[in-house]
TORDO-764735 format. One record per residue (C-alpha): residue in three letters; x negated, y, z negated. Coordinates in pm, whole numbers, always signed. Example, Ala and Ser with C-alpha at 12.3 -4.5 7.8 and 13.67 -1.06 7.14 Angstrom:
2
SITE   resn        X        Y        Z
SITE    ALA    -1230     -450     -780
SITE    SER    -1367     -106     -714
//
This chain:
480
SITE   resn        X        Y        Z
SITE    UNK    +1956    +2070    +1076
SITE    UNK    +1944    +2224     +673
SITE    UNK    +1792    +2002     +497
SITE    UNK    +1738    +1983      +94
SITE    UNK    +1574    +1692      -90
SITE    UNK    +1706    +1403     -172
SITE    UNK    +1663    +1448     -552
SITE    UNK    +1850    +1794     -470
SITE    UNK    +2019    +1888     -796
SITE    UNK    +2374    +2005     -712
SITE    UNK    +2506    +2101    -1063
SITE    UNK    +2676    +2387    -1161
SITE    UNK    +2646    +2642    -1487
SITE    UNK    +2757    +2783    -1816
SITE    UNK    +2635    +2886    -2183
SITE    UNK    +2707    +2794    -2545
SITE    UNK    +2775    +3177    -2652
SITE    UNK    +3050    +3200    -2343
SITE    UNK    +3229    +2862    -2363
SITE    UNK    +3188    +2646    -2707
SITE    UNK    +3401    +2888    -2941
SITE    UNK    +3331    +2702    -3268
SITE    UNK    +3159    +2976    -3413
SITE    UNK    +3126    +2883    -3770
SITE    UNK    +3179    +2557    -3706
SITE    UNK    +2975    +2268    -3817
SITE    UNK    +2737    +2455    -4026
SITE    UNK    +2672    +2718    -3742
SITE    UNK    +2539    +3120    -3814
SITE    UNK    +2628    +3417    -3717
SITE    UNK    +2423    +3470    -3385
SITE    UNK    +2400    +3840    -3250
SITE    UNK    +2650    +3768    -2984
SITE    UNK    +2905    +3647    -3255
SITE    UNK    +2913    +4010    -3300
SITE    UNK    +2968    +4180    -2993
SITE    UNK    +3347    +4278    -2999
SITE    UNK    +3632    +4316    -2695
SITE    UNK    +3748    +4622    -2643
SITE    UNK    +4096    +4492    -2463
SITE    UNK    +4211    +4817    -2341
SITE    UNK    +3858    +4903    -2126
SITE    UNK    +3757    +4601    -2063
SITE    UNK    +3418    +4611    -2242
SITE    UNK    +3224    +4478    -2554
SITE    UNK    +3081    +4643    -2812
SITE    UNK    +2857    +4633    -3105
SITE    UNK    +2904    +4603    -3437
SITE    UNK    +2660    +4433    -3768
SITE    UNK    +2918    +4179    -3902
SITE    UNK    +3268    +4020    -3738
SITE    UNK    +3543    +4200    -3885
SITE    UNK    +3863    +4061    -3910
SITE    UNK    +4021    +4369    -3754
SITE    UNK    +3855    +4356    -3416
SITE    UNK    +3870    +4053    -3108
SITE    UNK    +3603    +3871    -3064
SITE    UNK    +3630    +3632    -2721
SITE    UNK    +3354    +3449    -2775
SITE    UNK    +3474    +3284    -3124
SITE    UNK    +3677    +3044    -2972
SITE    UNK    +3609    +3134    -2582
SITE    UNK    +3769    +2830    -2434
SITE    UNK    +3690    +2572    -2701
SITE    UNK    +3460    +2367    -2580
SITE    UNK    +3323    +2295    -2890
SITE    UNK    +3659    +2091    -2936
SITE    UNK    +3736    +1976    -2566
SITE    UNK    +3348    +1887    -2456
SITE    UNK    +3458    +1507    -2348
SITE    UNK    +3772    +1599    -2168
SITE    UNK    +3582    +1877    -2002
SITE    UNK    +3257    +1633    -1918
SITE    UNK    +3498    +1411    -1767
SITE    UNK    +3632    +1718    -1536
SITE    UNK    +3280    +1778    -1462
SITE    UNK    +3225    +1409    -1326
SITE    UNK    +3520    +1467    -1138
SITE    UNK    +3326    +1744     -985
SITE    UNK    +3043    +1514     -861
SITE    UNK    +2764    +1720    -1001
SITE    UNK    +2438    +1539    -1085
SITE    UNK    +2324    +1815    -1351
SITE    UNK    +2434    +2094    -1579
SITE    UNK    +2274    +2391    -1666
SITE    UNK    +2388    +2473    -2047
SITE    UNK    +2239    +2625    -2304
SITE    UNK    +2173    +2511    -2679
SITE    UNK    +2343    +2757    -2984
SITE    UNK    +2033    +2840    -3220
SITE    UNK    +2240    +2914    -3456
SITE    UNK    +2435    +2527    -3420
SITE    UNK    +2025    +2439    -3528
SITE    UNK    +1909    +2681    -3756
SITE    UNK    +2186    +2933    -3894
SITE    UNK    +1967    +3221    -3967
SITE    UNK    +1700    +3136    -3771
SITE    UNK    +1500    +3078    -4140
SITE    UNK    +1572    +2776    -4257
SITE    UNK    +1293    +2535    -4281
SITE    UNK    +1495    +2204    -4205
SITE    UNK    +1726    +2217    -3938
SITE    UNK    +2132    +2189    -3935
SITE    UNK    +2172    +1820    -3859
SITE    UNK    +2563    +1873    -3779
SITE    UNK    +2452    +2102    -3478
SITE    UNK    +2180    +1890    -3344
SITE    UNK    +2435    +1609    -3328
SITE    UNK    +2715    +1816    -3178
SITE    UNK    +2465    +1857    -2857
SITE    UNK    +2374    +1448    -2966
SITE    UNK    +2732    +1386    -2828
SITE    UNK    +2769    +1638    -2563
SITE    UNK    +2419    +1520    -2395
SITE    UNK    +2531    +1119    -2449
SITE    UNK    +2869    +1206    -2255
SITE    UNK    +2654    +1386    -1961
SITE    UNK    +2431    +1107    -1943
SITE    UNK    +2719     +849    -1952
SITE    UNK    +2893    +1032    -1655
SITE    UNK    +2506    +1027    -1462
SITE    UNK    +2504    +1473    -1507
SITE    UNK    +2123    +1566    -1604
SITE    UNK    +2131    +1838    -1842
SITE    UNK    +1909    +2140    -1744
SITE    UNK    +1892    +2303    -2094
SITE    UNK    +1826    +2711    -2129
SITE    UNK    +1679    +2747    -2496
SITE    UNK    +1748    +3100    -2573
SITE    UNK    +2086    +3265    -2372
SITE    UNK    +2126    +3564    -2539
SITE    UNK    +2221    +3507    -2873
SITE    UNK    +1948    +3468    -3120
SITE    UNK    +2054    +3476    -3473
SITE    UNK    +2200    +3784    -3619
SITE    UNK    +1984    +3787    -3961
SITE    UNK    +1662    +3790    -3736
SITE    UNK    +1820    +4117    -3557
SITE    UNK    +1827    +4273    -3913
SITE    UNK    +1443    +4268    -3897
SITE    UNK    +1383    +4370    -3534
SITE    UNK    +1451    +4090    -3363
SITE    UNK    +1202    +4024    -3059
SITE    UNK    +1004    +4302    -3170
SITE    UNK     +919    +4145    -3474
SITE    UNK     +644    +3930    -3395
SITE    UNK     +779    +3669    -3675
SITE    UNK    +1043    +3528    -3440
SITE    UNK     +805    +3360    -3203
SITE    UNK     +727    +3088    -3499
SITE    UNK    +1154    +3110    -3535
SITE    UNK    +1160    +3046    -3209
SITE    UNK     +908    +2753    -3170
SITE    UNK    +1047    +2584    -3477
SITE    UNK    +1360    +2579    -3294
SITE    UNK    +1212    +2496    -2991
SITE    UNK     +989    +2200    -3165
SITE    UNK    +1315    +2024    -3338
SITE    UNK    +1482    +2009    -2969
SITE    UNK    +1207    +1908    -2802
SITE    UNK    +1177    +1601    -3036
SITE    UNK    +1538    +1567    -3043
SITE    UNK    +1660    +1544    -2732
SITE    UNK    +1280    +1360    -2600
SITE    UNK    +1358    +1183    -2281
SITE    UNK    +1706    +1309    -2269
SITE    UNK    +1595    +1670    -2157
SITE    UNK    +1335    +1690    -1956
SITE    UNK    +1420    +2032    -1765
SITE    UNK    +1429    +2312    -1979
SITE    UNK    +1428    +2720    -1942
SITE    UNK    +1264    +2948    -2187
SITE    UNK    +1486    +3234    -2180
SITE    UNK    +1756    +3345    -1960
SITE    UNK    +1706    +3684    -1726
SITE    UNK    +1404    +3734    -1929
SITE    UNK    +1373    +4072    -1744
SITE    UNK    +1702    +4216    -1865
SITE    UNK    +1501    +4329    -2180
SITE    UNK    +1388    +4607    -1976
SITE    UNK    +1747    +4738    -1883
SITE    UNK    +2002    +4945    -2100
SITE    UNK    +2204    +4664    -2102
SITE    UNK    +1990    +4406    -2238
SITE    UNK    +1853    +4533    -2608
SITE    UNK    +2040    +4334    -2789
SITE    UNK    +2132    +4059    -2651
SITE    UNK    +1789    +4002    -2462
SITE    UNK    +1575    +4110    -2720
SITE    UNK    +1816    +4015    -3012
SITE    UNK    +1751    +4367    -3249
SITE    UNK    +1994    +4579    -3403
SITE    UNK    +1952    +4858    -3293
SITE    UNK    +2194    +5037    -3122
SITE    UNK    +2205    +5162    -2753
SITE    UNK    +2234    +5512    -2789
SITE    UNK    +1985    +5459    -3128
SITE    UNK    +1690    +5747    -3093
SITE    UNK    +1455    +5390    -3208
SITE    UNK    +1604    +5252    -2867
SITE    UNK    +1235    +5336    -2690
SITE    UNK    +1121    +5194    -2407
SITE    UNK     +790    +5061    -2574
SITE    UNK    +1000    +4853    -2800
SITE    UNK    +1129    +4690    -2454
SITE    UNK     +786    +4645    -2352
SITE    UNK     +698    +4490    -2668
SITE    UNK     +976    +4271    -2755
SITE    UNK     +917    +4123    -2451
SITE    UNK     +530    +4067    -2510
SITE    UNK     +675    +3874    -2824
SITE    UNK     +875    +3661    -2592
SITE    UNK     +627    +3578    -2308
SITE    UNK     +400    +3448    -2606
SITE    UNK     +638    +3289    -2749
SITE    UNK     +744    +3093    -2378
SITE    UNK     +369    +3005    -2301
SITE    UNK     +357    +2825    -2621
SITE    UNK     +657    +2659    -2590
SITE    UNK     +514    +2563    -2266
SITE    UNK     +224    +2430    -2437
SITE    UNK     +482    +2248    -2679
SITE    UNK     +695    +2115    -2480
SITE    UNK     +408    +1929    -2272
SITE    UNK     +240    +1806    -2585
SITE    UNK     +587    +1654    -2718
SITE    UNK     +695    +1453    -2389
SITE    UNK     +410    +1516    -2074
SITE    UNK     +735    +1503    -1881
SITE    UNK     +875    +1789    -1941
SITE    UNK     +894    +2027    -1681
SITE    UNK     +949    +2418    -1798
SITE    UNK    +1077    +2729    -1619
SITE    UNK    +1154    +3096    -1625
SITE    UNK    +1492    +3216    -1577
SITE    UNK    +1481    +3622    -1367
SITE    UNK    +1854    +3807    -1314
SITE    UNK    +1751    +3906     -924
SITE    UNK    +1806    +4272     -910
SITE    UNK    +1709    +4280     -491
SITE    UNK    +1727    +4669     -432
SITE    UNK    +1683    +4716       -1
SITE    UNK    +1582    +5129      +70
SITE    UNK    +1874    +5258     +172
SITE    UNK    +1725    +5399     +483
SITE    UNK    +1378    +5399     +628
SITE    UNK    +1238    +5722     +514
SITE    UNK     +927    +5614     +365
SITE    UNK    +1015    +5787       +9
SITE    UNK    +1324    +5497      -11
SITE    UNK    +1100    +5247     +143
SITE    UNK     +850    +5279     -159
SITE    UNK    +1122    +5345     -399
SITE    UNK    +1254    +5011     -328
SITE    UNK     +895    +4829     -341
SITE    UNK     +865    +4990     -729
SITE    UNK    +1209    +4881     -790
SITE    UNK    +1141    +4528     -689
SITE    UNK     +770    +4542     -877
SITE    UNK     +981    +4664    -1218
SITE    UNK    +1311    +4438    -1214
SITE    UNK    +1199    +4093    -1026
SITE    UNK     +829    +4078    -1043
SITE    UNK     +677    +4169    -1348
SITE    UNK     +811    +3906    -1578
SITE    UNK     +781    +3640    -1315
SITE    UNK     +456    +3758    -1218
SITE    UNK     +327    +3717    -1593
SITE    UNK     +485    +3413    -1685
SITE    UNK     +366    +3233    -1343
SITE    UNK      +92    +3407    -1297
SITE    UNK      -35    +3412    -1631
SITE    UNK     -129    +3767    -1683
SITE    UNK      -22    +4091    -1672
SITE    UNK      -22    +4274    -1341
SITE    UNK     -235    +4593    -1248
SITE    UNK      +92    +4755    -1174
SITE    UNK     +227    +4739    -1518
SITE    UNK      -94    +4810    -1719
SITE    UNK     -127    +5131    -1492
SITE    UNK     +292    +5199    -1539
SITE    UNK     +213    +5147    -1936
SITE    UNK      -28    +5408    -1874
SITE    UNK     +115    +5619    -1781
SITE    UNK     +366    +5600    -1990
SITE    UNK     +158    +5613    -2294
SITE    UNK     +292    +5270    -2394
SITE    UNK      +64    +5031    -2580
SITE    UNK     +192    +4684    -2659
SITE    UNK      +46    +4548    -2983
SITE    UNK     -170    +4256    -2909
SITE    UNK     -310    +3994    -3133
SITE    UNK     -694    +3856    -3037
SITE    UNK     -617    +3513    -2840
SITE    UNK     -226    +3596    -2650
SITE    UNK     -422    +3665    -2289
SITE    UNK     -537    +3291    -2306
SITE    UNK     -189    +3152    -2444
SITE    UNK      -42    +3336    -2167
SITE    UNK     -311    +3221    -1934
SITE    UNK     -237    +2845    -2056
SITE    UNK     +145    +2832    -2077
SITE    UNK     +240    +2891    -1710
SITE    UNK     +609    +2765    -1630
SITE    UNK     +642    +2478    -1385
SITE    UNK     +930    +2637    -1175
SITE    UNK    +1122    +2923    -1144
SITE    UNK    +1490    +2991    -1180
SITE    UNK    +1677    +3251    -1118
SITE    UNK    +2079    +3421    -1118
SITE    UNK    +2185    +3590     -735
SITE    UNK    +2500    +3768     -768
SITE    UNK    +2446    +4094     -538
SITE    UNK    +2201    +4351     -409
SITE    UNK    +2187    +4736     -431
SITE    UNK    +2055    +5009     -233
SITE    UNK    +1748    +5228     -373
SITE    UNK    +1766    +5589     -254
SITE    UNK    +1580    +5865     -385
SITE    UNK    +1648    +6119     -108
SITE    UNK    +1893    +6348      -41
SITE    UNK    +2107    +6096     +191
SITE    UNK    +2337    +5891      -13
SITE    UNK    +2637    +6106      -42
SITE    UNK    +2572    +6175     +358
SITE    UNK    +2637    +5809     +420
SITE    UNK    +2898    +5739     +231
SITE    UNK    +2690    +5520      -20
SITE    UNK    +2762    +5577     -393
SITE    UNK    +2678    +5443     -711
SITE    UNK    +2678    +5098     -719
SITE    UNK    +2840    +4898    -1002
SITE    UNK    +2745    +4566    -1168
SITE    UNK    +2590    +4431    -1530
SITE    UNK    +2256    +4513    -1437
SITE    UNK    +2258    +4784    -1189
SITE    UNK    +2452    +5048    -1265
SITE    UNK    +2223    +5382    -1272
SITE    UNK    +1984    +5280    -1021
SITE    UNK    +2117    +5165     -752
SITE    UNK    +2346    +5294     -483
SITE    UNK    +2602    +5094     -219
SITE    UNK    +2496    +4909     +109
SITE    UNK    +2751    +5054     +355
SITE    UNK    +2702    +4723     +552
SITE    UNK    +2828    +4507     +253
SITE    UNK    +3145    +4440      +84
SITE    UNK    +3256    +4390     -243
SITE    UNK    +3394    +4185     -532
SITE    UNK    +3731    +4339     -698
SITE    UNK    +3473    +4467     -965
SITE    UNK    +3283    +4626     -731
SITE    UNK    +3008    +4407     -702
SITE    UNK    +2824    +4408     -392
SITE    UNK    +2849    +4095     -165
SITE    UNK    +2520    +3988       +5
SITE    UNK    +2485    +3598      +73
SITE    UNK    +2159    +3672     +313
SITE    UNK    +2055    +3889       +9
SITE    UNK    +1972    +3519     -127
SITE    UNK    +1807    +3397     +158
SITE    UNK    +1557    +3693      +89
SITE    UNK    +1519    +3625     -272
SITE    UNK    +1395    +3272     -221
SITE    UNK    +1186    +3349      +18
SITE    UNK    +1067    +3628     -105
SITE    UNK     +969    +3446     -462
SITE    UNK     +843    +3142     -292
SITE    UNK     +630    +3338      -47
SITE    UNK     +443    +3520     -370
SITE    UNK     +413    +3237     -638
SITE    UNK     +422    +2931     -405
SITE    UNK     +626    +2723     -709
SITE    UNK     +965    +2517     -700
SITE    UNK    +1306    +2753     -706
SITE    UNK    +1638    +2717     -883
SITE    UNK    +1928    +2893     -863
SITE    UNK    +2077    +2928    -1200
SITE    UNK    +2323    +3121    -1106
SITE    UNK    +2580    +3232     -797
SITE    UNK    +2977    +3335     -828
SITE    UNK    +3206    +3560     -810
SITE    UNK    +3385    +3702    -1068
SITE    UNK    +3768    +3727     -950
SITE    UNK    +4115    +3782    -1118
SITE    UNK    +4293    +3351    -1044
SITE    UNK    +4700    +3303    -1075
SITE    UNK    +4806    +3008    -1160
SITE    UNK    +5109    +2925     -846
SITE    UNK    +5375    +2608     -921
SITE    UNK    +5105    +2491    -1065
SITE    UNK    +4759    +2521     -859
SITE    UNK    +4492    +2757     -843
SITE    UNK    +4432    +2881     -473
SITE    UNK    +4098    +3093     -501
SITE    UNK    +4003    +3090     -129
SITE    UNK    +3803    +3400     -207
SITE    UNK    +3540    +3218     -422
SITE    UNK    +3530    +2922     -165
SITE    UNK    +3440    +3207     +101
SITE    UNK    +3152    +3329     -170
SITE    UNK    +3027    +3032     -198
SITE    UNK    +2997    +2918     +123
SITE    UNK    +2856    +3213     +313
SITE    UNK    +2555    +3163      -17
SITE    UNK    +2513    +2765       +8
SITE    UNK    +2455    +2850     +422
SITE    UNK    +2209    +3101     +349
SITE    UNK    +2028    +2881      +45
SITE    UNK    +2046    +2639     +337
SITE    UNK    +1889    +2886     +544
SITE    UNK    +1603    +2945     +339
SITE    UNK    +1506    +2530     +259
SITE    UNK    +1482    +2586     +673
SITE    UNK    +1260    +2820     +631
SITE    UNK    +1068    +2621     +421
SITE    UNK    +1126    +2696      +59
SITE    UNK    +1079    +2469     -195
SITE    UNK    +1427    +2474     -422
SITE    UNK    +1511    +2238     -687
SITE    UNK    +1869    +2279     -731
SITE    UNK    +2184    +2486     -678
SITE    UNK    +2387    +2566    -1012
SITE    UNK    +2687    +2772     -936
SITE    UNK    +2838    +2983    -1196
SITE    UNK    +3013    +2865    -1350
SITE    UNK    +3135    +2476    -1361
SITE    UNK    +3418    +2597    -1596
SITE    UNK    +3598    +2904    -1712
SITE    UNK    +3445    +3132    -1953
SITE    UNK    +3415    +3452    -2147
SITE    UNK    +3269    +3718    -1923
SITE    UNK    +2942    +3841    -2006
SITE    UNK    +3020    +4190    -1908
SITE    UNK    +3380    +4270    -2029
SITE    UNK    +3394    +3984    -2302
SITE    UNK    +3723    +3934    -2114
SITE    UNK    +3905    +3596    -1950
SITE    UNK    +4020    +3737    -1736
SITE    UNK    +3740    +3790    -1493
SITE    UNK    +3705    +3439    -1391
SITE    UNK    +3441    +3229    -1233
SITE    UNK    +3478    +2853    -1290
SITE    UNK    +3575    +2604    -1082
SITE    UNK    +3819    +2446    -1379
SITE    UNK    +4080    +2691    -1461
SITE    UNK    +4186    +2703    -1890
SITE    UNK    +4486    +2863    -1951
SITE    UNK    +4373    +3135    -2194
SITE    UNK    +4428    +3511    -2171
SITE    UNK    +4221    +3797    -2296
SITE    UNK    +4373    +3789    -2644
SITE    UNK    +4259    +3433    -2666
SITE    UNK    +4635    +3299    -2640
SITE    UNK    +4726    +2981    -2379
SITE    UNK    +4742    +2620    -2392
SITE    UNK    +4362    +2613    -2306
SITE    UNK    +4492    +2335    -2059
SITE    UNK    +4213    +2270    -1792
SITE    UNK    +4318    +2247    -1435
SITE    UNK    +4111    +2237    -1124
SITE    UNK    +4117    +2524     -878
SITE    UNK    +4106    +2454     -523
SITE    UNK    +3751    +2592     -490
SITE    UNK    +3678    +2278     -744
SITE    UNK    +3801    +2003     -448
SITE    UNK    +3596    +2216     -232
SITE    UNK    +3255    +2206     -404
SITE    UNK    +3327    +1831     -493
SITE    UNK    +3343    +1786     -108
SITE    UNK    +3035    +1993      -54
SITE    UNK    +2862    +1766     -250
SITE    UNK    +3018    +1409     -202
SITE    UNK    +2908    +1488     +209
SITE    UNK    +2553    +1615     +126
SITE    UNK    +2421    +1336     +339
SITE    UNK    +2501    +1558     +643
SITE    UNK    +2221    +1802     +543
SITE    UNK    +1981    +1529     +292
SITE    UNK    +1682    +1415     +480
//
């Protein structure tokens, strides 16, 4: 029989940037993904320095949590999940990032949103940084400015002795390893430059990121000086690449692949160092990070405890001439698109995401087998257009999802992984990371608001949200 741990976490997921709307609200500052427009008629967001009034933004008002947090908590108790994966707006806390005292109306926004989790027995598993640092740092370079780690661990230092016995699971920075994809300059790394800028290198990638493994080994540091308690982990988007057939070019394709997108970060922020593989890749390259005397031993010294991670799909890696022979083409999705190629044996979400629920079996065995820590999964959904019918929300598509990927995390405790928790995404509806759009849905509460931001921003429960609440209320069929 499947067994998890009694002290299992069975939560489910969101972030400030994609639910609280509120965006200058309450003292709060423009954060870099306050400016990140919809473009409505492709379905996609893009950049700009300021909000103009002329141009959509989703994620001003999203689906107003920021005003609906205690009707919503309720909805989540409802649920029957013991924990919530959120995240914490820096700019709610410190506007511009600059400020030497912090915004006390923020701090007690989350005062009241962590009392009514704790009140309704829901742990909050807080994720410091989700991609939206504050837009005035991105003036000066963002991440690769070495100034914002001491932004960053002032921030981190007035949560940490805020919330003190409140919090005592939090995440550095989510899909840390999407700074080293096209699609993750600016929100990852928080700059301003643009994508198709000619100062868009690939050693500012490498070093922005430096700046931000630093910056999570002393928080590490922090965080364990503050309240010994505390337990600290990294946060990797899985980007699980299989060779799309056995000729040994693919099958060595795929390893680099999986040494570039899921190890490295991982292997530096568990591991505490950098591995052989990048140093030689950097030089190769002709990439030098700058380095300050004394970040080796911080990163040596600020480990994580455990390490989460976000499964949505897998890819094939092919660099021979055999795709278009088997049928496989490009393969879509946030992260992947330009690299990898489709599994004919898979098949896929209405946005052409690939589905794979073994594909998570491997990842968490593969990531326990090399760093031998405790797993989360920070993320698992699917993305799907819901209709609301007399009144209901019948999405048996995401109850198949999610089933065929709790059987296979099930799977892989049987095989003896260690895993902390399961945190579907996402415990509500929310903007889209990808399009900026509602209407690519994942929640298991359904608010009636379109694209345009127009509805009643009523919340009602989809079937899949009776579903998961069952999951959960019978976990003593599969609890040790």
């Amino acid at each position: 029989m499947h067994k998890v741990k009694k002290n299992f976490l069975w939560g489910a997921a969101c972030a400030a940037n994609q639910i609280e709307g509120g965006w200058n609200e309450g003292g709060k500052g423009i954060s870099v993904m306050d400016t990140l427009h919809t473009d409505l008629s492709h379905g996609i967001r893009a950049e700009s320095d300021t909000p103009y009034e002329d141009e959509f933004y989703s994620s001003h008002k999203a689906i107003d949590f920021y005003h609906h947090f205690k009707e919503d908590i309720e909805l989540f108790e409802k649920l029957g999940i013991n924990s919530l994966r959120l995240s914490i707006a820096w700019t709610r806390i410190y506007p511009t990032g600059l400020e030497e005292t912090p915004n006390e109306e923020g701090l007690r926004f989350y005062d009241q949103v962590f009392h009514c989790l704790k009140e309704k027995g829901i742990e909050p598993i807080v994720t410091i940084s989700h991609y939206e640092p504050p837009m005035e740092l991105a003036f000066e370079g963002g991440w690769c400015n070495r100034k914002m780690i001491d932004c960053y661990l002032k921030f981190c230092e007035t949560i940490f002795n805020r919330y003190k016995g409140i919090v005592t699971h939090w995440i550095t920075f989510n899909e840390i390893n999407c700074a080293l994809v096209p699609f993750g300059i600016r929100t990852a790394l928080g700059t301003n430059l643009k994508i198709d800028s000619p100062e868009n290198t690939e050693s500012l990638r490498f070093q922005g990121l430096h700046h931000q493994f630093i910056a999570s080994a002393l928080a590490v540091k922090l965080a364990k000086q503050i309240d010994p308690a505390n337990q600290i982990g990294c946060m990797i988007a899985t980007m699980i690449g299989y060779p799309l057939t056995c000729d040994p070019r693919n099958i060595i394709a795929a390893f680099q692949h999986e040494q570039m997108k899921n190890f490295f970060c991982p292997d530096v922020m568990i591991r505490g160092k950098y591995p052989s593989y990048i140093e030689k890749y950097l030089q190769k390259q002709n990439i030098e990070i700058q380095k300050e005397e004394g970040d080796e031993q911080i990163l040596k010294e600020g480990t994580v405890d455990f390490c989460s991670f976000s499964y949505y799909q897998s890819v094939c890696v092919n660099v021979t001439e055999e795709a278009e022979a088997l049928g496989a083409g490009k393969a879509a999705g946030n992260l992947i698109a330009g690299f990898g190629v489709k599994n004919p044996y898979l098949q896929e979400s209405e946005w052409g995401w690939q589905i794979d629920a073994q594909g998570l079996r491997y990842v968490l065995n593969l990531f326990y087998d090399r760093y031998q820590v405790p797993l989360m999964i920070a993320e698992n959904g699917l993305g799907a257009r819901d209709t609301i019918e007399n009144g209901k929300i019948h999405d048996p598509y995401r109850i198949h999802y999610l089933q065929e990927h709790i059987q296979a995390m099930l799977e892989a405790v049987e095989d003896g992984v260690d895993l902390m928790g399961y945190f579907p995404w996402s415990v509500i509806d929310l903007v889209a990371l990808s399009t900026g759009t509602m209407s690519k849905r994942y929640g298991f509460i359904y608010v009636d608001v379109d694209d345009e931001g127009k509805g009643t921003f009523k919340r009602i429960a989809k079937d899949s949200f009776y579903w998961y609440a069952d999951v959960i209320r019978n976990q003593k069929r599969i609890l040790e």
